[in-house]
TORTORMI-301210 format. One record per residue: residue in three letters; x, y, z of N, C-alpha, C, CB in turn. Coordinates in steps of 0.001 Angstrom, whole numbers, plus 500000, padded with zeros to 6 digits. Glycine has a CB too. Layout:
N
alaXYZXYZXYZXYZ;...
END
This chain:
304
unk131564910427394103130753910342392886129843909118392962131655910275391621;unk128777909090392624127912908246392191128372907173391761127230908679391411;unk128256905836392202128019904707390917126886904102391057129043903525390774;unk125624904658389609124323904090389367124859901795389226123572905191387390;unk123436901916389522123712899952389285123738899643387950122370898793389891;unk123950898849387422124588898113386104123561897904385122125245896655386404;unk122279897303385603121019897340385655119910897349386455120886896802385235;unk118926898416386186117468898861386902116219899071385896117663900376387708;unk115232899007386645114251899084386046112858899226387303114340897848385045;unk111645899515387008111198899900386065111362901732386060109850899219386047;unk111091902108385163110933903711384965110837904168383385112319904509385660;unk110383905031383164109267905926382132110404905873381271108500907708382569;unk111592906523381345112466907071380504113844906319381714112200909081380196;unk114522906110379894116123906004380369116193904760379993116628906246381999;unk117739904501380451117830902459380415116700901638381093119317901756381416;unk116179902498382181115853901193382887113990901644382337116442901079385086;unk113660902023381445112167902242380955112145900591379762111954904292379882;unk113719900109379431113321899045378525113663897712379072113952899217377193;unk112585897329379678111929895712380770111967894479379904109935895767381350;unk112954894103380078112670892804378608112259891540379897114789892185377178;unk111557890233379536111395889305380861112588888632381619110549888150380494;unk114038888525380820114952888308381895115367889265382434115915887696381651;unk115300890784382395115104891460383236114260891698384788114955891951382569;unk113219891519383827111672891599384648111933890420386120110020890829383268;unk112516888850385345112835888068385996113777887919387441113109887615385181;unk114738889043387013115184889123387821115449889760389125115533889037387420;unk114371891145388914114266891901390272112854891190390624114252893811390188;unk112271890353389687110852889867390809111189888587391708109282889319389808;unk112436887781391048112283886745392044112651887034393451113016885662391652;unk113123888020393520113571888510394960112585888325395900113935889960395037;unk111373888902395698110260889139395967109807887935396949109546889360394745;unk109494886561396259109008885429396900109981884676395839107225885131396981;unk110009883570396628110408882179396145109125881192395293110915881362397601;unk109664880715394170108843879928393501107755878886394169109678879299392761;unk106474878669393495105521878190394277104135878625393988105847878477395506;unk103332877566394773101750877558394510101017878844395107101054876195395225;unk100287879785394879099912880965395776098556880378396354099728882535394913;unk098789880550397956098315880067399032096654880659399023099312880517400278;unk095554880199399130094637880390399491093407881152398310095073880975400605;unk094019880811397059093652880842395693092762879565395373094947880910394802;unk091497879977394766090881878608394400091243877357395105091164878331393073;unk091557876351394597092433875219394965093357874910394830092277874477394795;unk094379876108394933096040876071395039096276874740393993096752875744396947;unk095806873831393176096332873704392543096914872179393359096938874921392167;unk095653871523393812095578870389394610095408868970393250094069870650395849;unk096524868515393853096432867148392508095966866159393358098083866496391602;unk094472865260392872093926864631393169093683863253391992093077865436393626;unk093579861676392718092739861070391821092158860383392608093213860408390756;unk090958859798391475090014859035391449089603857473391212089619859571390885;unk090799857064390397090491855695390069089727856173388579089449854779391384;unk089366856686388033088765856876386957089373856565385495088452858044387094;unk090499855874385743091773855931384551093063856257384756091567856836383565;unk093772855884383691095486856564384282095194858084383885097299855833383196;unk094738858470384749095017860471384776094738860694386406093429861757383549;unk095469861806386301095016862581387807094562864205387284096666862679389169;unk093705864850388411093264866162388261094252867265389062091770866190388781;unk093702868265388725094678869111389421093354870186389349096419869507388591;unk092977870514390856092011871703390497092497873186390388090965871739391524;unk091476874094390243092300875164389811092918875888390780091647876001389078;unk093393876541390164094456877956391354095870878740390165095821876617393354;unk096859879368391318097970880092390423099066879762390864097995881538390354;unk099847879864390521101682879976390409102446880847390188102268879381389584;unk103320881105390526104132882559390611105942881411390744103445883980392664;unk106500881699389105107284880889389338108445881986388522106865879306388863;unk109808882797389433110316883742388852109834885224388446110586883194388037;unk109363885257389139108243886645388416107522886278387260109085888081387808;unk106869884874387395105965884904385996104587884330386947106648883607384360;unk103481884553386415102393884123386940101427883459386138101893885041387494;unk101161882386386629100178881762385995098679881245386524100814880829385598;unk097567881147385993096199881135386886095474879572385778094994883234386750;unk095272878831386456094368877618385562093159877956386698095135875518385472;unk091749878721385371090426879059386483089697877998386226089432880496386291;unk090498876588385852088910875727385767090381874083386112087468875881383271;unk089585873129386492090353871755386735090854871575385540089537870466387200;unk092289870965385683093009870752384328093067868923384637094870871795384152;unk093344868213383664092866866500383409094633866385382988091234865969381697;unk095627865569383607096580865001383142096759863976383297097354865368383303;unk097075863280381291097145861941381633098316860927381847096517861504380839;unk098392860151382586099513859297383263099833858053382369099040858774384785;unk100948857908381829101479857340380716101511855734381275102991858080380267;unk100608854532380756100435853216381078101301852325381149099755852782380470;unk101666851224382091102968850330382545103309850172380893102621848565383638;unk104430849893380779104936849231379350104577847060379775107389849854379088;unk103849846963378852102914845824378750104571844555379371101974845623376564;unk104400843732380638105660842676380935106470843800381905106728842040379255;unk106010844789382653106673845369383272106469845244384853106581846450382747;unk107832844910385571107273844365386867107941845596387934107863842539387214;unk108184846636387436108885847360388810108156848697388640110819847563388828;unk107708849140390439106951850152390026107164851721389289106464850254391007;unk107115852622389438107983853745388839107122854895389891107852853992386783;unk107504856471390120107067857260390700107198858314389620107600857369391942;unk105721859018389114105755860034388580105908861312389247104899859982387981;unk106458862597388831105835863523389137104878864841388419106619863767389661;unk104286865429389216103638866455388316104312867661388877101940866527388359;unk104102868935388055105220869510387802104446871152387298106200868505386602;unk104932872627388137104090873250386991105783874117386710102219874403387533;unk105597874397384912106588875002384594106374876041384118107242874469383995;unk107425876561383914107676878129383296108225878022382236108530879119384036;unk108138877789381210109319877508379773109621879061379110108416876304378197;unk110563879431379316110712881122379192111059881196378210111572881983379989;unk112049880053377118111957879984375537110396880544374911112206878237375070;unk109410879342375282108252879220374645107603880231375831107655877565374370;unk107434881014376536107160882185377094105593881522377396107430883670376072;unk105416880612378812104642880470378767104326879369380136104516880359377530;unk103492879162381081103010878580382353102466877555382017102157879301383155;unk102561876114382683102106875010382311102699874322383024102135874694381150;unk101009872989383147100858871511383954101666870689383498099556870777383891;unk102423869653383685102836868581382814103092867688383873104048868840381801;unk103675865973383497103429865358384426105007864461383654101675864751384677;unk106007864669384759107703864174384567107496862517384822109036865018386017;unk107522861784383635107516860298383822109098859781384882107517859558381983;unk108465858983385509109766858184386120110177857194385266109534857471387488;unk111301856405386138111639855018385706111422854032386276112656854822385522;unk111194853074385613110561851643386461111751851266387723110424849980385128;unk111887851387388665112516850676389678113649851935390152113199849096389066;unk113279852987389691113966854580390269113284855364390585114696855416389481;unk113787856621391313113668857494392003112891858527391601114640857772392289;unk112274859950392204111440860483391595112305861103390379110656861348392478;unk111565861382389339112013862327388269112657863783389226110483862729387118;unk113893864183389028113851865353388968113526866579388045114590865365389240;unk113424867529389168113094868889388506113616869977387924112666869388389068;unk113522870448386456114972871364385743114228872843385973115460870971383566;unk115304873534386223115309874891386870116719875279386457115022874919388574;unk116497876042385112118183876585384681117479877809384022119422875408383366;unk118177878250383028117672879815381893116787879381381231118753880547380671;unk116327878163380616115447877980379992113794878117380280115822877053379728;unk114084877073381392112888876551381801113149876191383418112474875260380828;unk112160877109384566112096876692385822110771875578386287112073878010386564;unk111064874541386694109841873600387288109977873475388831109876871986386629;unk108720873471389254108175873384390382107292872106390913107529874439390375;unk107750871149391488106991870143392401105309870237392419107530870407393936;unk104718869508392272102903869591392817102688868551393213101640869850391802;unk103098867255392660102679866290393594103345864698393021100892866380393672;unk103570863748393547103978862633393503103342861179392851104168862615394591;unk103285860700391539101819859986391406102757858282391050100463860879389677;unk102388857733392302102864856393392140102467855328391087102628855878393223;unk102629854478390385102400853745388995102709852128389284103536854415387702;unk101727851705389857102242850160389880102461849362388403101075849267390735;unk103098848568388253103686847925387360102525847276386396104624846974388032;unk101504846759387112100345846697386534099122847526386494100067845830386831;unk099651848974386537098469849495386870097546849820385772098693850549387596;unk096032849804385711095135850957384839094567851807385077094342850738384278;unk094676852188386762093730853392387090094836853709388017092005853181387725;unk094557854945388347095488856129389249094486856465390402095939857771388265;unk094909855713391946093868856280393061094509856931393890093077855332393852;unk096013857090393978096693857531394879097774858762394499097239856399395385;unk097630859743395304098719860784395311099142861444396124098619861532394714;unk100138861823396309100883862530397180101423863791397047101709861917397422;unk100915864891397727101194866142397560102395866283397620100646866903398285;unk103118867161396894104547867746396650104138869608396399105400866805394957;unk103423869592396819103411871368396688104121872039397879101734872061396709;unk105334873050396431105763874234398024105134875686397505108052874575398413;unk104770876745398611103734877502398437104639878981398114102649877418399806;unk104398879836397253105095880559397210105679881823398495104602880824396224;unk106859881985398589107447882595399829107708881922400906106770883487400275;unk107609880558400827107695879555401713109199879375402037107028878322401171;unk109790879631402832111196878989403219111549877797403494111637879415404136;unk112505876986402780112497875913403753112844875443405139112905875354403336;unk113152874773405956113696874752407229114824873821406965112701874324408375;unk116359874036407297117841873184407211117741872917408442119360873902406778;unk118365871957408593119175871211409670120487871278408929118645869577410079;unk121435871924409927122983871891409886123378871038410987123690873335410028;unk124196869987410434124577868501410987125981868468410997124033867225410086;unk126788868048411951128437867884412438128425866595412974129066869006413663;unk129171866078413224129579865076413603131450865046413432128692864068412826;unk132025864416414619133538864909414120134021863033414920134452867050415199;unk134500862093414398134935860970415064136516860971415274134466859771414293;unk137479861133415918138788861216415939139367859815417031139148862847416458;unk138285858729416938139249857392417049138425856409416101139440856686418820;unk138710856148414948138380855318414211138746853594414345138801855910413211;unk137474853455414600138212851964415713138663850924414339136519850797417143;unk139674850012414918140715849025413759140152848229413354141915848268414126;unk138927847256413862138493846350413836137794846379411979137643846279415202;unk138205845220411379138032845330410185135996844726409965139469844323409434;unk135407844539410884133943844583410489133651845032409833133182844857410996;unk132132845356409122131544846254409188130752846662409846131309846348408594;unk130562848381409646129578848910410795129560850245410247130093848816412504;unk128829850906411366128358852361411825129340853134411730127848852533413181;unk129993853972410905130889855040411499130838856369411853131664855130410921;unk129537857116411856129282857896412723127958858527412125130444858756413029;unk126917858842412732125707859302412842125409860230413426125083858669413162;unk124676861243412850123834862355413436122677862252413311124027863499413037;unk122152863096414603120709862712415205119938864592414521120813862323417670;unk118711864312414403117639865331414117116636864941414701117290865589412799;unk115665866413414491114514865968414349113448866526413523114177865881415366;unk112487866695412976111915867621411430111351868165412706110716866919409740;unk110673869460412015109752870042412302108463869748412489109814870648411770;unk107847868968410968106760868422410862106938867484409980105823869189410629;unk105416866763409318105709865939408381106337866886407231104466865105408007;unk107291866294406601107510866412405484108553865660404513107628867439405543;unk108806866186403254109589865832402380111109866770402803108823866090400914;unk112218865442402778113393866562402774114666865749401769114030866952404703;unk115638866832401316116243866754400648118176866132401939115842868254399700;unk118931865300401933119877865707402774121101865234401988119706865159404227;unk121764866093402091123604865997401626124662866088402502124101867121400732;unk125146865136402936126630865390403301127895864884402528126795864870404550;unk129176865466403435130191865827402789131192864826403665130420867469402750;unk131635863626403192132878863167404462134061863928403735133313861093404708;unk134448864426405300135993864628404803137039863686406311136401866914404676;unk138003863299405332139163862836406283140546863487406503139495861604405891;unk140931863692407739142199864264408220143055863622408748142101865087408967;unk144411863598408273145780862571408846146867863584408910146347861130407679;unk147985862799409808149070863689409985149791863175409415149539864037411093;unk150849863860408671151534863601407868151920862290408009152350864401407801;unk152098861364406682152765859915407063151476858544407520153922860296408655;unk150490859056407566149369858241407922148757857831406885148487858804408707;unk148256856772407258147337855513406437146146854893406694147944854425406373;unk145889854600405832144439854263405875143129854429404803144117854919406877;unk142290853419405215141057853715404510140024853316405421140922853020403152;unk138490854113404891137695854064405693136965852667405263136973855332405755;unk137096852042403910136348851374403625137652850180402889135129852179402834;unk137397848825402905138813848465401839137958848188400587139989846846402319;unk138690849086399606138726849195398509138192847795397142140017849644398622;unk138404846743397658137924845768396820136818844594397093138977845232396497;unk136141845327398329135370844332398764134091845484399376136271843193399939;unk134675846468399982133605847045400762132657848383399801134442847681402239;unk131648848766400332131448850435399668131150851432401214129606850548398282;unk131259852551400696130735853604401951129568854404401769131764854678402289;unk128757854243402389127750854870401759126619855627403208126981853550400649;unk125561856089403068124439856745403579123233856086403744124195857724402888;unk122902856132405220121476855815405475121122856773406313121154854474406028;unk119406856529406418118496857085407447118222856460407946117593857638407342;unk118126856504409146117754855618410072116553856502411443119378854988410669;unk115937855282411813114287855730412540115305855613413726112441854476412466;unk114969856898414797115481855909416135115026855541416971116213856150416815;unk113329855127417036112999854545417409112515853253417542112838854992417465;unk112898853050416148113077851480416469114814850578415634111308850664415607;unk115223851890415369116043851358414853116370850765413574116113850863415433;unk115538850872412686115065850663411092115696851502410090113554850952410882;unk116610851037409446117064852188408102115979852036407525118415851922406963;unk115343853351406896114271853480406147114683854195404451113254854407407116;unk115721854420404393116696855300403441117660854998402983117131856239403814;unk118311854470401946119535854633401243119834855222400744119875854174400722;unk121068856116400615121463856888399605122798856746398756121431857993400123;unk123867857277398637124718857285397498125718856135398497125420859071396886;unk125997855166397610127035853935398019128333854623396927126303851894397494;unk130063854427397335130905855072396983131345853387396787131565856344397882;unk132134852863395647132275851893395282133550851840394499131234851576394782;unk134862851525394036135076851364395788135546852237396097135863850357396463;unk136108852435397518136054853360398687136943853811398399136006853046399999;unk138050853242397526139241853823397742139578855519397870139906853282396731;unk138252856128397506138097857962397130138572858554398530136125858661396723;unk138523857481399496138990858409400610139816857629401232137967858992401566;unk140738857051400710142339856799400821143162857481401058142883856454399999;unk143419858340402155144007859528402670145272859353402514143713859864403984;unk145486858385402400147665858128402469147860859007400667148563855210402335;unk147298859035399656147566859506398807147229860834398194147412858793398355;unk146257861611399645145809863182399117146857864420399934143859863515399659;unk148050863608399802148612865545399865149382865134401313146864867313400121;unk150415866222401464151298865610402225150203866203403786153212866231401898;unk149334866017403983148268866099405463147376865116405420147300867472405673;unk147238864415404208146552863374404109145136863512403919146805862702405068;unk144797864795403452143624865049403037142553864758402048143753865768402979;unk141100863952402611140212863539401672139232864012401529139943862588401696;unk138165863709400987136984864396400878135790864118399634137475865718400819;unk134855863615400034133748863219399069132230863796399362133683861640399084;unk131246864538398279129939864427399044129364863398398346129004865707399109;unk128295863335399505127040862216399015125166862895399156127239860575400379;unk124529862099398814122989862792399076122820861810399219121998863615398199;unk121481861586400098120713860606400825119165860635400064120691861030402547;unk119200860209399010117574860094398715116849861375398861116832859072399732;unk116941861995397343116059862881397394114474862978397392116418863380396656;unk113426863949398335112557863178398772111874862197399726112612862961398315;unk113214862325400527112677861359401572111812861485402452113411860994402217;unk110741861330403042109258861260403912109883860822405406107915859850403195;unk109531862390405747109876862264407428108684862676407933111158863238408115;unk108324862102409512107436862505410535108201863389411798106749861146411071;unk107483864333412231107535864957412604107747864758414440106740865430411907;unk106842863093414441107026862206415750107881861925415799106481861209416055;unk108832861651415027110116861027414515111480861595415293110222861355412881;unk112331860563415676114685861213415458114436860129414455116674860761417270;unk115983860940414190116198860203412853117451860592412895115357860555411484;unk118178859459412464119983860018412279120326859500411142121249859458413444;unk121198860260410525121894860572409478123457859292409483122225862398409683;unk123365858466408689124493857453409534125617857108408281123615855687410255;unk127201857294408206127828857143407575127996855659407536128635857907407764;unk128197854519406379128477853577407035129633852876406046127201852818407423;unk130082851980406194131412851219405544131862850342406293132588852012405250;unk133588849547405570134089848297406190135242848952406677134342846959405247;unk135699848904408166136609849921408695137829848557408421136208850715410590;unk139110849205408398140064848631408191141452848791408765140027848706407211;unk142386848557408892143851849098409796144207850533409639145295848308409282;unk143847850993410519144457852443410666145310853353411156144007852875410881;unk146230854197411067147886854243411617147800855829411496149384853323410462;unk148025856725412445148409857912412830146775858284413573149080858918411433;unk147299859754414070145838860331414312145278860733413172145752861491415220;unk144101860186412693143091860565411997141766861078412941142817859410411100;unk141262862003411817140198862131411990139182862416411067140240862725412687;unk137640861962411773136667861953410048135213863144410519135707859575409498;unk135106863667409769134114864679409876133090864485408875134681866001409762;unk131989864064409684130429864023408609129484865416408948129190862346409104;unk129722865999407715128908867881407757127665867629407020129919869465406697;unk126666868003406828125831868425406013124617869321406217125537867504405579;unk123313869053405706122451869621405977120949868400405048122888871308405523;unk120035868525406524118813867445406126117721869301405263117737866190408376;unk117322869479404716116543870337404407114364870218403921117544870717403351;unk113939870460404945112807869730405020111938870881403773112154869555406866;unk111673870176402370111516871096401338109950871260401274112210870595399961;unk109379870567401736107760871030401821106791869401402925106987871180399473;unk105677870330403169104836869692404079104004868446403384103889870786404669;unk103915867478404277103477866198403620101500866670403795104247864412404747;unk101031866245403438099640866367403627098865865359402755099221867773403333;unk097863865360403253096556863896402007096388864580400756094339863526402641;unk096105863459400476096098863971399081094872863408398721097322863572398115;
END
């Protein structure tokens, strides 16, 4: 016997003749992935001038969920001025959304924070946003000359790097240092997103920590390898004690993730390794530590 699907659409007559937009929404995103549509007017290129705190965005469309949107003429957004005694810079972004409450496509521009990271982007039932471009804000600034493209194009895939690393002699020496790194390399320039996951393994009865607990943290860098330069910080674990294996389970099992700076600006000339780091400390049975993740290069750097 037949079993029809739960929900379908479109068609003349029947259940599936009544298309409401989270319907609609949901057999179109299949289609392409959210994003700028390629080779439209001016895709929707954010540019400035120095002309004031605003940047332009010329025209083009978006296709974000099965919704589409077209701006046929340059849209003007304006960039919100240092708060007067403010000394740290901030990174805006611009942003095009879908607000499916208010049923409707639109520019807007996600303020940062003075001395943090880019604004992120909300993408839940309400409302999906999409990246366009990056607009830096010096502490004293009054005019806007610089930007940085953040556009991903619709149907665009990204490219992962899947990263292992497995260390099974964790040396005693209570320094600090390096405890294990993976090497890449991007594709091209771009922006990428990277997360890993430490996990630790002991045999029953074993001890240890990767980091000591009242003095040290464990945390994530990027590092250039050609000259050897961390260019990246990411999530510091404070204190370490989270992966204190003598107390997870009679195998001694731990496990934490971290992200490395979302956004981070890679070249394409570039290795680059992925580097766990902390204060190693006395360690007793066979252990072993496994750094997994994935670097994900989310769109192409270009002038802006």
């Amino acid at each position: 016997m037949a079993a029809p699907a739960n929900t379908y659409a479109p068609f003349d007559s029947g259940p599936g003749s009544s298309v409401t937009a989270d319907t609609w929404r949901k057999f179109m995103t299949g289609l392409a992935s959210a994003g700028v549509l390629q080779d439209v007017a001016g895709e929707l290129e954010v540019y400035a001038d120095s002309s004031g705190m605003q940047v332009k965005v010329r025209a083009g469309q978006a296709w974000i969920r099965g919704h589409w949107g077209e701006w046929t003429t340059e849209s003007t957004l304006q960039i919100q001025p240092p708060t007067p005694g403010e000394t740290l810079p901030r990174t805006d972004r611009v942003i095009v959304r879908a607000d499916f409450l208010r049923e409707l496509l639109e520019l807007d521009v996600l303020q940062g924070v003075p001395g943090g990271g880019v604004p992120p982007v909300t993408q839940d039932n309400a409302k999906w946003e999409i990246p366009v471009a990056l607009v830096p804000v010096a502490p004293d600034a009054t005019t806007i000359s610089t930007v940085t493209d953040d556009r991903r194009y619709a149907g665009q895939k990204p490219v992962v790097h899947r990263l292992r690393a497995v260390n099974q002699a964790i040396p005693v020496p209570t320094t600090d240092g390096d405890l294990l790194a993976l090497s890449f390399t991007p594709h091209g320039d771009c922006h990428a997103n990277v997360s890993m996951t430490v996990v630790v393994q002991a045999h029953q009865g074993a001890s240890g920590q990767l980091a000591e607990p009242s003095t040290a943290m464990l945390g994530l860098k990027l590092r250039r390898a050609s000259d050897g330069v961390d260019v990246a910080f990411g999530d510091k674990i404070f204190p370490a004690e989270v992966i204190d294996w003598n107390t997870r389970g009679v195998r001694g099992h731990g496990s934490t993730t971290m992200t490395l700076c979302p956004d981070v600006t890679l070249s394409r000339h570039e290795k680059y390794q992925v580097v766990l780091f902390g204060a190693r400390t006395s360690v007793l049975g066979c252990n072993v530590v496994h750094l997994l993740g994935t670097v994900t290069e989310c769109s192409q750097v270009q002038d802006a």
